[in-house]
C-alpha positions in Angstrom: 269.5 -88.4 114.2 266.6 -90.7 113.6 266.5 -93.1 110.7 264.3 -91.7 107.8 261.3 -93.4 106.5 262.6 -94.8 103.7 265.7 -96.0 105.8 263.6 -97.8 107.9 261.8 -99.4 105.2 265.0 -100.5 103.6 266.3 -101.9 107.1 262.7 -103.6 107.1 263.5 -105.3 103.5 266.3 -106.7 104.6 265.4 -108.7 107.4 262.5 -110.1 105.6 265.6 -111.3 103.3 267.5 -112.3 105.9 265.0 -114.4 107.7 263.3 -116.3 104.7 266.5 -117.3 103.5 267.3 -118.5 107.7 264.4 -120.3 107.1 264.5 -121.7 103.6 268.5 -122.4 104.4 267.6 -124.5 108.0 264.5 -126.3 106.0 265.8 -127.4 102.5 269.9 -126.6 102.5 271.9 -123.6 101.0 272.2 -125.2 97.6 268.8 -126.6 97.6 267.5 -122.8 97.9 267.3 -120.7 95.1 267.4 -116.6 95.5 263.6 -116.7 93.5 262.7 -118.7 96.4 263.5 -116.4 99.3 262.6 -113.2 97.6 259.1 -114.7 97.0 259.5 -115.8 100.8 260.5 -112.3 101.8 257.5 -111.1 99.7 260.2 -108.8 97.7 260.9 -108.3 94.8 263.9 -109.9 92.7 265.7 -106.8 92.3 265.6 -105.8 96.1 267.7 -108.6 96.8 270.6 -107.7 95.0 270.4 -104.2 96.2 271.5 -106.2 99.6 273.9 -109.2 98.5 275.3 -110.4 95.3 274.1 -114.0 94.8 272.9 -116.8 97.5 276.5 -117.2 99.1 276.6 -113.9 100.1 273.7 -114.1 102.3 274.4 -117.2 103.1 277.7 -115.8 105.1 276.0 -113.1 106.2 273.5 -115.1 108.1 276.4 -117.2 109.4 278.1 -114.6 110.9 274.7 -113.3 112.2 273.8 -116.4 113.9 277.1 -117.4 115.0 277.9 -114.2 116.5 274.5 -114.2 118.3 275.0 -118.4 120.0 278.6 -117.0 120.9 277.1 -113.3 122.4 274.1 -115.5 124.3 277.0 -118.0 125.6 278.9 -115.4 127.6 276.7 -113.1 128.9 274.9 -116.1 130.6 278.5 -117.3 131.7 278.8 -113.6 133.3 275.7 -114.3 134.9 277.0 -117.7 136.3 279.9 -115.6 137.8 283.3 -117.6 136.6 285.6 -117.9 139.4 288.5 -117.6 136.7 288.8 -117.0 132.5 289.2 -121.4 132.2 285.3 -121.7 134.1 284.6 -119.0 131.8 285.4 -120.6 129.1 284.1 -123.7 129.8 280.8 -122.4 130.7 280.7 -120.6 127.2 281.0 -124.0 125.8 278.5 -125.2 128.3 276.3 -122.9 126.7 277.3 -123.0 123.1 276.4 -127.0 123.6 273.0 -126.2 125.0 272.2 -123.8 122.5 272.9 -125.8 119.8 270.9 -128.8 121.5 267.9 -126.2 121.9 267.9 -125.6 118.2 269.7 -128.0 116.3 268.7 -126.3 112.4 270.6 -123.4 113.8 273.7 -125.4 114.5 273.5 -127.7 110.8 273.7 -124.5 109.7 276.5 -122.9 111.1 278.6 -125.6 113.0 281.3 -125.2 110.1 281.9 -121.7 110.7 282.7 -120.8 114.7 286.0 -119.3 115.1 287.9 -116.9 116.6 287.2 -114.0 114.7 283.0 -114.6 115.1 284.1 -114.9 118.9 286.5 -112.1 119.0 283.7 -110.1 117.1 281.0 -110.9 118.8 282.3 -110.6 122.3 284.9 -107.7 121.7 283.1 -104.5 120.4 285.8 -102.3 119.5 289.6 -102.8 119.5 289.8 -101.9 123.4 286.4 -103.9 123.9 288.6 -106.8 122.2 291.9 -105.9 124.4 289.7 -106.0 127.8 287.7 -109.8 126.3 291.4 -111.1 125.6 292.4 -109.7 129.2 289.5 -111.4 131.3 289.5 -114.7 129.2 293.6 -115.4 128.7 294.2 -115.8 132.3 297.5 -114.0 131.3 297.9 -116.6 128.4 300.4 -114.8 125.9 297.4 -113.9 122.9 299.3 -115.8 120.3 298.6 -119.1 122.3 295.1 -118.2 123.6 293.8 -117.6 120.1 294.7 -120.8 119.3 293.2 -122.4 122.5 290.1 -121.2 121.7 290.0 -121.7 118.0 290.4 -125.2 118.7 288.0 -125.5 121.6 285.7 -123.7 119.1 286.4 -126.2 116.5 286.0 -128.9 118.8 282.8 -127.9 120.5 280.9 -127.0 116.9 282.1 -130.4 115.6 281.3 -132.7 118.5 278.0 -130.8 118.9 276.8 -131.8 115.2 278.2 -135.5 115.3 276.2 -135.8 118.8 273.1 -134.0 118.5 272.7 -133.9 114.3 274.0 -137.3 113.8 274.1 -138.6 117.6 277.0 -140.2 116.6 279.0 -142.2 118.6 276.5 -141.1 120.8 274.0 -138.5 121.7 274.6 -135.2 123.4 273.7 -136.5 126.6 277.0 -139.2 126.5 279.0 -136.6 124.7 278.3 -133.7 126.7 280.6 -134.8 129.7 283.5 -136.1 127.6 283.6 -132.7 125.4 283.6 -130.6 128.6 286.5 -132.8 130.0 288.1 -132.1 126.9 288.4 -128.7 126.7 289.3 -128.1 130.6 291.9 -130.1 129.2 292.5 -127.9 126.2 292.4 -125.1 128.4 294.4 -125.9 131.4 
C-alpha cells in the first residue's frame, strides 16, 4: 500500500527535525541547543516537535542511534566488498572503516563516539533475529556469543574512544600515528 499524502508529509516533518537538530547538535552541542531553535531550523512549528519526541534528549538519542547505526552499516558493507579472508579481517576492516569514517567527518563522531556498542552494531548489521543469528555466525569465527559480544563491545569502545582522543583532540597524537597502534590493538583483541 502506498503511504498517503499526509503520511508522507508527516515522514517529511520529521526529517526536517531530525536534520536541524544534526546540525544545530554537531555546530553548538546538545545542551547548547534549545528545541525553539531546531523547530525554527526545521521551519516547524513548536507543537510538531513534540508530536515526534518528548524533549531535546529524546532526539538527541534518536539521532545517535541513526548515525551510529549508519558509520557501523557503511563499515561492513565496504568490508564485504574488501572480501575478508576470515570474521577477525572482517572485523578489523570494520574498524578500518569506522576510523576513516570518523576521520572523514569528525562533527559526526563528537557527536556520537560515546554511544557505539553492541546493540547499534547488532542492530544495524543484523536485520531480524535470524539476520542477527547469520551476522553472529560469519563474524564469531565460532567464538561462543557470550565472549564475542564482549570482544566486540570492547573493540567498539576502543575504536570510538581512540578515534576522538586522535582525530578530535589529536591526542597523544593524531589519527595518522594512532591509526596503526589501534588496529594492532584490536587484531590483538580479537585474536
Amino acid at each position: 500500500m502506498l503511504p498517503s499524502a499526509l503520511d508522507q508529509k508527516k515522514k517529511r516533518k520529521k526529517e526536517l527535525l531530525l536534520s536541524a537538530a544534526f546540525d544545530l547538535f554537531v555546530e553548538k552541542g546538545p545542551s547548547s541547543t534549545a528545541i525553539d531553535e531546531i523547530v525554527r531550523r526545521a521551519g516547524v512549528a513548536k507543537g510538531t516537535f513534540y508530536l515526534y519526541f518528548r524533549d531535546r534528549n529524546e532526539i538527541l538519542n534518536h539521532l545517535i542511534a541513526e548515525k551510529s547505526a549508519l558509520v557501523i552499516r557503511e563499515a561492513d558493507a565496504a568490508a564485504l566488498k574488501r572480501a575478508p579472508s576470515c570474521a577477525g579481517e572482517e572485523l578489523l576492516i570494520i574498524d578500518d572503516e569506522v576510523v576513516e569514517r570518523f576521520r572523514r567527518d569528525p562533527k559526526l563522531l563528537a557527536l556520537i563516539y560515546k554511544n557505539l556498542s553492541w546493540g547499534l552494531f547488532a542492530k544495524a548489521l543484523g536485520g531480524g533475529d535470524e539476520g542477527k543469528r547469520d551476522l553472529v555466525e560469519r563474524l564469531s569465527g565460532g567464538r561462543p556469543l557470550e565472549e564475542f559480544v564482549k570482544v566486540v563491545s570492547m573493540v567498539l569502545e576502543l575504536v570510538s574512544s581512540v578515534s576522538y582522543s586522535a582525530i578530535i583532540l589529536e591526542e597523544p597524537a593524531g589519527i595518522e600515528e594512532m591509526k596503526p597502534l589501534l588496529i594492532e590493538s584490536v587484531r590483538r583483541l580479537i585474536a
